[in-house]
C-alpha positions as CSV (number, residue, x, y, z in Angstrom):
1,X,35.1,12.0,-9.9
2,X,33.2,11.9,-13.0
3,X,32.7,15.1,-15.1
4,X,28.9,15.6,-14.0
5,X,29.8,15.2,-10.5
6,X,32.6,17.5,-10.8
7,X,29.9,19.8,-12.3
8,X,27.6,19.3,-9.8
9,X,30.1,20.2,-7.1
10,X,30.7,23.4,-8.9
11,X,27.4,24.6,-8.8
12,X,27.3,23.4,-5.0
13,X,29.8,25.6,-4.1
14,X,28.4,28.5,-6.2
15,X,25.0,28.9,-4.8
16,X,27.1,28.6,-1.7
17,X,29.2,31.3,-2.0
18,X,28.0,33.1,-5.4
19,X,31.7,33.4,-6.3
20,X,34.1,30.6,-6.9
21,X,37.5,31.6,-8.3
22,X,39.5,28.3,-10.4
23,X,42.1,27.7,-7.7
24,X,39.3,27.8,-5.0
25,X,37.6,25.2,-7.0
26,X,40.5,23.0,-8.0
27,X,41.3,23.0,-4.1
28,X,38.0,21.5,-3.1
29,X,37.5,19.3,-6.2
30,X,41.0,17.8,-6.0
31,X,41.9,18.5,-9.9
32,X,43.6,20.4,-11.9
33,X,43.0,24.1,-12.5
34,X,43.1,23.3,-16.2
35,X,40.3,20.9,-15.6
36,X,38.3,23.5,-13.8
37,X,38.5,26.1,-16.5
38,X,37.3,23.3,-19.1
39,X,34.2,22.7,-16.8
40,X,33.8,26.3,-15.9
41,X,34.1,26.9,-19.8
42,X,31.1,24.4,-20.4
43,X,29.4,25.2,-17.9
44,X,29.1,28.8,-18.9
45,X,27.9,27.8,-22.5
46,X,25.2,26.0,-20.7
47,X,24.5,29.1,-18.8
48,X,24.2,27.2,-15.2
49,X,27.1,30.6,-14.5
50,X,29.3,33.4,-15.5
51,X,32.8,33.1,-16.1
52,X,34.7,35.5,-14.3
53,X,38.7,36.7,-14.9
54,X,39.8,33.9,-12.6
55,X,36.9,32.0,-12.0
56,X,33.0,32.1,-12.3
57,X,29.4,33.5,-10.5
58,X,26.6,32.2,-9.9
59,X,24.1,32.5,-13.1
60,X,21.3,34.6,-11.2
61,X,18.6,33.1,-13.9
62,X,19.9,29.6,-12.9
63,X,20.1,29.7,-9.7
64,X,17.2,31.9,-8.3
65,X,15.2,28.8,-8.4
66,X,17.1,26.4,-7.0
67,X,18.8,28.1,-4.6
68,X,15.5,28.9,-2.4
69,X,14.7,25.1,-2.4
70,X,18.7,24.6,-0.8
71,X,17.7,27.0,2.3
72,X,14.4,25.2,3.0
73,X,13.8,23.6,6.6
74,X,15.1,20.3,7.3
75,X,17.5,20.5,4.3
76,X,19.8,17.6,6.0
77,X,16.7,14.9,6.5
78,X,15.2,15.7,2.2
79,X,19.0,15.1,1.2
80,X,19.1,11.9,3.5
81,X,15.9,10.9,1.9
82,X,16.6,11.7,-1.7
83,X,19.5,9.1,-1.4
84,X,17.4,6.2,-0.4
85,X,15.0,7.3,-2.8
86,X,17.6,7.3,-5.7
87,X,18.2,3.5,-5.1
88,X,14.7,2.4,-5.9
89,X,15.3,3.1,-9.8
90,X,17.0,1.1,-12.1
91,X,19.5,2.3,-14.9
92,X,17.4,3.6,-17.7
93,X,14.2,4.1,-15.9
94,X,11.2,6.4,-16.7
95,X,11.0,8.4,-13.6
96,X,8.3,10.9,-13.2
97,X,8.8,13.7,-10.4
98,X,6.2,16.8,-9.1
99,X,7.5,19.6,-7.8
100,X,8.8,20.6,-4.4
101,X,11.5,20.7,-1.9
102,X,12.1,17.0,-1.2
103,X,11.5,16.4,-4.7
104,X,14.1,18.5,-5.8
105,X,16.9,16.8,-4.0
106,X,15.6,13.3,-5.5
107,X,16.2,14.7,-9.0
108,X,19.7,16.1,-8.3
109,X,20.6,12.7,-6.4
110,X,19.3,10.8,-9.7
111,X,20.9,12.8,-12.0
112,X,24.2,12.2,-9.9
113,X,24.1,8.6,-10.0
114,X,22.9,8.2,-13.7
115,X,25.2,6.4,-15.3
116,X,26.4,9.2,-18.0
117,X,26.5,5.9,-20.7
118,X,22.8,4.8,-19.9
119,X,21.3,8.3,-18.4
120,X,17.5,8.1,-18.1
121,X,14.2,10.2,-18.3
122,X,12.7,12.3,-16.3
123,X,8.8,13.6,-17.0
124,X,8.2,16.5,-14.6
125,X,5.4,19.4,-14.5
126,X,7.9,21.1,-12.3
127,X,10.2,24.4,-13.7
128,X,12.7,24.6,-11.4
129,X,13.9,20.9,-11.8
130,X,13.4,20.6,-15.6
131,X,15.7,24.0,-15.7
132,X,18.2,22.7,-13.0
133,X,18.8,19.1,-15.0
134,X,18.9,20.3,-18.9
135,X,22.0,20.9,-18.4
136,X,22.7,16.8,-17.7
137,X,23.3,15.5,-21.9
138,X,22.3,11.8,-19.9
139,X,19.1,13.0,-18.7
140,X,16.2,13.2,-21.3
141,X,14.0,15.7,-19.4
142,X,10.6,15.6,-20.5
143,X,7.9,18.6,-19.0
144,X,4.3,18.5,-19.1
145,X,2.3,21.9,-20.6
146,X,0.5,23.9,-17.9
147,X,0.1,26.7,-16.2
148,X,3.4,28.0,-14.2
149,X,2.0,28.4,-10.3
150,X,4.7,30.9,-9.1
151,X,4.7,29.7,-5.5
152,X,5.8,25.7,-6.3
153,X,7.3,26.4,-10.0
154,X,4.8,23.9,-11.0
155,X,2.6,23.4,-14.3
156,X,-1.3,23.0,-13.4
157,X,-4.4,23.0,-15.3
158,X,-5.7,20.6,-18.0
159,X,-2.7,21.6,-20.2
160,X,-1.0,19.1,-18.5
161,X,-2.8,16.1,-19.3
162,X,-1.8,16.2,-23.0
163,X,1.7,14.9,-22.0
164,X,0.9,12.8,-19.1
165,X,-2.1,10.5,-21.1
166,X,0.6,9.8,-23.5
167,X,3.7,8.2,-21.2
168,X,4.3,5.3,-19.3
169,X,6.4,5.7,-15.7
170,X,8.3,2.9,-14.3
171,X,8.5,5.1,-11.0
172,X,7.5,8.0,-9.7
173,X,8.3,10.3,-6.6
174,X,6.1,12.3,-5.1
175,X,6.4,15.5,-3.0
176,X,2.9,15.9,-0.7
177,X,2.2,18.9,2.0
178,X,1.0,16.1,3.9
179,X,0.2,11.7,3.9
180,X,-2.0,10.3,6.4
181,X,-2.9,6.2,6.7
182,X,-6.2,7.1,6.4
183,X,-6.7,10.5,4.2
184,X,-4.0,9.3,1.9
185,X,-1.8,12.0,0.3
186,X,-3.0,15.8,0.1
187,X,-1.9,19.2,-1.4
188,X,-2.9,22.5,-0.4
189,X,-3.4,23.6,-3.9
190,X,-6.0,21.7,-5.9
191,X,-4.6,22.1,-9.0
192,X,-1.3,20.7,-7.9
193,X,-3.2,17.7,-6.3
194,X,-5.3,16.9,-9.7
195,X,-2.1,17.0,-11.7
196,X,-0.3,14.9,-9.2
197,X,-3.0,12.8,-9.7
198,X,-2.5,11.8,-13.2
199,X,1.6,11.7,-12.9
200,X,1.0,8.9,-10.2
201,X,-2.1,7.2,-12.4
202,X,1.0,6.4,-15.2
203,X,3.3,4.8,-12.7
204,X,4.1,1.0,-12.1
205,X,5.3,2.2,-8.6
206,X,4.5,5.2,-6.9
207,X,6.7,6.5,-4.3
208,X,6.2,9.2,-1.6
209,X,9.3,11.0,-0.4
210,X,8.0,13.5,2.8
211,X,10.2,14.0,5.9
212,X,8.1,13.4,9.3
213,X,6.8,17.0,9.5
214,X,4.1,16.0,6.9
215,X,3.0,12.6,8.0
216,X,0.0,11.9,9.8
217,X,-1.4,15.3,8.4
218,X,-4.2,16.3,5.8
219,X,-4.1,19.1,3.8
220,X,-7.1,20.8,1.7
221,X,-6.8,18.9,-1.9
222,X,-6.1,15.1,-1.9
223,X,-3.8,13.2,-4.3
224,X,-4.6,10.0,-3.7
225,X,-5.9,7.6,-1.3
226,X,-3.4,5.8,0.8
227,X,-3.5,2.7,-1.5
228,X,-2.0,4.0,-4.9
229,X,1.2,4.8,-3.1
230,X,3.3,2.2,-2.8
231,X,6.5,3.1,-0.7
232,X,6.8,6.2,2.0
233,X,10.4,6.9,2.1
234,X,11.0,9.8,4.7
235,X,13.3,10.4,7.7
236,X,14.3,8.1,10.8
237,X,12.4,10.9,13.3
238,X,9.4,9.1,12.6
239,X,8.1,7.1,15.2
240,X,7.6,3.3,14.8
241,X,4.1,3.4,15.7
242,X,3.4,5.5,12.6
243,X,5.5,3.6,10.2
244,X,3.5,0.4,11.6
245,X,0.0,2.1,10.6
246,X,1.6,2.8,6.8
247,X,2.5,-0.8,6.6
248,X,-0.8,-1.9,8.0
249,X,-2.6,-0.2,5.0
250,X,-0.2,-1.8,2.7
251,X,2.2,0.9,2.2
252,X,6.5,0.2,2.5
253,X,8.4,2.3,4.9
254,X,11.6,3.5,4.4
255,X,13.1,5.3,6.9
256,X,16.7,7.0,6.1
């Protein structure tokens, strides 16, 4: 187990349980206490916790964010997805990634496979994962100006587009409130949709990750039309009929 895996374990456990003493985490890691102090050590400098006599607690600055997107519906299906997800990008890539729940679990999964020798970047306007990943030294995280929108953690407003008119995105994943064959891809906020408009408009390859809740819905603001996403990658509920209507407009299913 690599050092940002063992990391990423750690702060597993801690939003889990908001306490994690050293021989707790040795235990479930399957080190050695002295390496758990060393990580709990660096760890604390980053300020992702608190070191503890003994052990460590959850950071409440670091973790208020993150840990509402871990108790979100359908956690198991957005982790299943994130996974498949992760495959589609190459060592080194320029991912870009909005904000949201499904969304959040493809940035962890990336930063979890990264290759710590190669790393890559990530260009986000959303708070909560640029905050979550600093702490990854093999992840250049790059975050677009904007307006904070309390309920997603996302930047909004034509702030925004002063970053994204300047980068170019081998890939990018986006989070929708809804994806129809028809509609295309929709937001309920319209400030969220325009700026998830321009992410997607710098991408060679635009990827949609939704589980099937959110598929064959419209919401208020649209992204884009069906035709600038390339690949739907959501859950195995969905039902062949409606993966065979996303393939009829052009768009790869992927169904984890």
């Amino acid at each position: 187990m690599s050092r940002y895996e063992r990391w990423n374990a750690i702060l597993e456990l801690l939003s889990q349980e908001g306490h994690l003493s050293v021989e707790r985490a040795a235990e479930a890691l399957a080190v050695s206490t002295a390496t758990v102090r060393r990580d709990f050590d660096q760890l604390a400098q980053q300020q992702m916790l608190m070191r503890t006599r003994g052990g460590a607690v959850a950071q409440s600055v670091s973790y208020d964010l993150p840990l509402r997107y871990k108790t979100a519906r359908r956690t198991g299906e957005k982790q299943r997805i994130a996974r498949a997800a992760a495959e589609l990008v190459k060592p080194g890539a320029v991912v870009g990634v909005n904000g949201g729940t499904t969304t959040s679990e493809v940035a962890r999964e990336l930063a979890l496979r990264a290759d710590p020798e190669i790393g890559f970047t990530l260009v986000t306007n959303a708070l909560n994962i640029a905050a979550e990943l600093t702490v990854r030294r093999h992840v250049k995280i790059v975050v677009t100006g904007g307006v904070a929108r309390p309920q997603s953690y996302e930047l909004i407003g034509p702030l925004a587009s002063g970053v994204l008119e300047r980068v170019s995105l081998d890939i990018a994943f986006l989070g929708v409130d809804a994806i129809d064959p028809e509609a295309g891809a929709s937001a309920r906020h319209e400030g969220e949709a325009e700026v998830n408009n321009l992410l997607i408009g710098r991408a060679a390859r635009v990827v949609v990750v939704a589980d099937a809740s959110k598929i064959g819905r419209r919401a208020f603001a649209r992204i884009c039309p069906i035709g600038a996403v390339d690949v739907l990658v959501t859950d195995e509920s969905l039902p062949g009929e409606a993966a065979a209507r996303f393939a009829e407009a052009g768009v790869e299913v992927i169904r984890a």
